[in-house]
C-alpha positions, 0 to 999 in steps of 0.5 A: 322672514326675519325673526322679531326682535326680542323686547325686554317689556312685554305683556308676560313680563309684565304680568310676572312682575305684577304677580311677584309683586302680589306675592312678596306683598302678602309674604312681607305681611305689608297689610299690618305695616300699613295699618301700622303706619295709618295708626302711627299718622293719627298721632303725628298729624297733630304734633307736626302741625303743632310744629309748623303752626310754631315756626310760622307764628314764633319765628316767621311772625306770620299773621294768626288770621291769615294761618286761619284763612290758610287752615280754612281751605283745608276743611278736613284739617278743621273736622279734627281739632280747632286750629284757632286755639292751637294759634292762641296757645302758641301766642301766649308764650311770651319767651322761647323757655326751657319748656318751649324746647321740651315740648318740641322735643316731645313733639318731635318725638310724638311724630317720630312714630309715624316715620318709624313705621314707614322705614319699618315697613321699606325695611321689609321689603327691601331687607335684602338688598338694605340692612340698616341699624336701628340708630340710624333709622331713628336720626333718619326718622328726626331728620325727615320730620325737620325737612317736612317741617321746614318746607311746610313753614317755607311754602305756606309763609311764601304764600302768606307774604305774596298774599299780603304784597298782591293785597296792596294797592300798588298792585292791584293798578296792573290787570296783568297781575291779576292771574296772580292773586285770583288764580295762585293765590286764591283757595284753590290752589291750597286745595290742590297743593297738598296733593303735590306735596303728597307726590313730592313727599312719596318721592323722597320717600321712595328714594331715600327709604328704599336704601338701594338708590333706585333712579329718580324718575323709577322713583316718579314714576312709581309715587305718580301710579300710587297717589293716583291710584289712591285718589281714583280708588277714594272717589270710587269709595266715597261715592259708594260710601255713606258717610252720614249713615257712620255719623249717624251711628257712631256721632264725632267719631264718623270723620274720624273713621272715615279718616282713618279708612282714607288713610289706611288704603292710601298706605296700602297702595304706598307700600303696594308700589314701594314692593312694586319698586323693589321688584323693578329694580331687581326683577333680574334676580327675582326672575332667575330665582323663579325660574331656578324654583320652577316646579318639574315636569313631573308635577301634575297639580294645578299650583304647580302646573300654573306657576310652571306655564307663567314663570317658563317663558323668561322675555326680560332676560331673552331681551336682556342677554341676547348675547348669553342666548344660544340655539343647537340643533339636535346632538350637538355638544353643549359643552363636554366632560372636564370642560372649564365651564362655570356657568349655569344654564336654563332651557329656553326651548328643547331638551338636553342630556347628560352623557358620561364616557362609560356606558354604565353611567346613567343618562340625565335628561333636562326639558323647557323651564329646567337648569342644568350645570348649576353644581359645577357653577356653585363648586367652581368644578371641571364638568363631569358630563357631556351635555348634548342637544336631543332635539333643536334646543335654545338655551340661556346661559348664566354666569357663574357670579350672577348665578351665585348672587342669585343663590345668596339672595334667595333662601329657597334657591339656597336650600335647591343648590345644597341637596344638589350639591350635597353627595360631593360631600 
């Protein structure tokens, strides 16, 4: 009977990354970082608005009743601030002055806020694999605001233009167009296009803020399960939620607070996938950190013994180097004293023991789920012992400048590595 093929994604693997995930969740404290951000997006709303509302009626010459029509189909915008005066106000400046360019500025500068907050927190979850300097996060914070407003402005003036064509009578003489402004064109489709732009804008931002270049469609994939999962868990939460019960007690400021709490989970699930993402793209080391942190065998509690039995069977790094993976059988040589072996190895299956020449040297045993080999890997040395097989053992080996990357990322790993190595100085 053959032996199944050992596949990279199985339902361990999986639920190890969903637990890393969880973990350096809570360890990167992201909860703050999203009320942070949710806070920080209150105040940039209205400024970024300001700032398309500018382009569209300043440069685009853009009709102020057809932006009104636009603005309308957007009902939450309108429970906020009146649109209506933001469109007058901007009318009537006559000429682009010196205080027109101080106030974009300023505005721009109200907005930066928000971006600032979102690379905060993609900071700190990806502050190992990126480290990036404080100036270029702010040209990097300007430099987002000006694209979202320049594709916001693009998109709703295209859609103001065919509005007006599709509004002629030329047209209206062919039936066959008529998908055109009764389905395209029509209010449904400004109620469904922000949700793209959401999906869009995640993207890039998972692409771009991350700093350690995942793939574009790891990128898809994870802004898909984030607005998603945001837009289930918010039906579920307004249909239990009673929203006339917060007007009712706390008068305007009941859409605000509801607002407020929509805004709130939907960054808690965008910084939930962002660490998703990060341990995705680096579950190799992630895994083999865990795995090097492993409790012993000797530890009876109950933390230890249920971290031991979820972490003990690596799936992803059997699947993934099956060439590194071996069987011996029992007393068979692993590798012997002086051997020029740099590598580090885990126990898989079976239990191995240390064997010196003299007969005075005490034996060392490793079980399942233990290292062995790690300080002639870390000082690059010739083996001081004779590493045997005590029963049929099955074992992975890692090289010694994966090992060593894994030591640099990982301070717990690090601190393991230095008691171990520690009497050969």
């Amino acid at each position: 009977m053959k032996n199944k093929k050992p596949r990279k994604l199985t339902f361990v693997t999986f639920s190890q990354s969903i637990f890393l995930t969880t973990k350096y969740f809570l360890q990167n404290r992201l909860l703050s970082f999203a009320g942070s951000c949710a806070f920080s997006f209150l105040f940039s709303v209205i400024p970024l608005f300001m700032m398309i509302v500018m382009v569209l009626v300043r440069f685009l010459h853009a009709s102020p009743k057809t932006i009104s029509a636009i603005v309308s189909a957007m009902p939450e915008l309108e429970r906020y601030f009146n649109s209506e005066s933001v469109i007058q106000s901007v009318q009537s400046i006559r000429t682009f002055s010196s205080f027109e360019i101080v106030a974009s500025v300023f505005i721009l500068w109200m907005a930066r806020r928000f971006f600032a907050s979102i690379f905060d927190s993609m900071q700190n979850i990806f502050h190992i694999q990126a480290q990036r300097k404080a100036f270029f996060n702010q040209i990097l914070s300007f430099v987002t605001e000006l694209v979202i407003v320049i594709i916001a402005s693009a998109i709703l003036f295209a859609y103001i233009s065919l509005q007006t064509i599709s509004s002629m009578e030329f047209f209206r003489q062919f039936p066959q167009l008529s998908f055109i402004y009764q389905g395209l064109l029509s209010g449904e489709l400004m109620e469904i296009l922000p949700n793209f732009l959401i999906l869009a804008a995640v993207i890039v931002l998972y692409k771009s803020a991350s700093g350690t270049k995942p793939s574009f469609w790891l990128c898809a994939l994870n802004s898909l399960l984030c607005t998603s999962s945001f837009f289930v868990f918010r039906l579920i939460m307004h249909y239990f939620l009673n929203v006339s019960q917060y007007n009712l007690v706390y008068g305007v400021l009941g859409h605000v607070i509801i607002l407020f709490m929509d805004i709130f989970f939907f960054f808690v699930f965008f910084l939930v996938f962002a660490q998703f993402l990060y341990v995705i793209q680096f579950f190799d080391e992630l895994l083999l950190g865990e795995l090097y942190l492993l409790p012993s065998i000797e530890e009876k509690s109950l933390g230890s013994s249920f971290k031991r039995a979820f972490f003990v069977r690596p799936d992803f790094l059997i699947a993934k180097n099956k060439s590194n993976v071996f069987s011996y059988k029992p007393g068979e040589i692993i590798y012997s004293k002086n051997d020029e072996d740099f590598s580090a190895y885990y126990i898989i299956r079976g239990s191995v023991k240390f064997q010196g020449e003299q007969a005075s040297e005490k034996e060392k045993l490793f079980h399942r789920g233990e290292f062995f080999g790690e300080t002639a890997c870390i000082l690059n040395k010739k083996r001081e012992y004779t590493a045997i097989a005590l029963v049929s053992t099955r074992i992975i080996k890692i090289e010694s400048e994966r090992f060593r990357f894994m030591v640099h990322q990982n301070p717990e790993a690090a601190k393991k590595v230095l008691k171990q190595i520690s009497p050969f100085f």
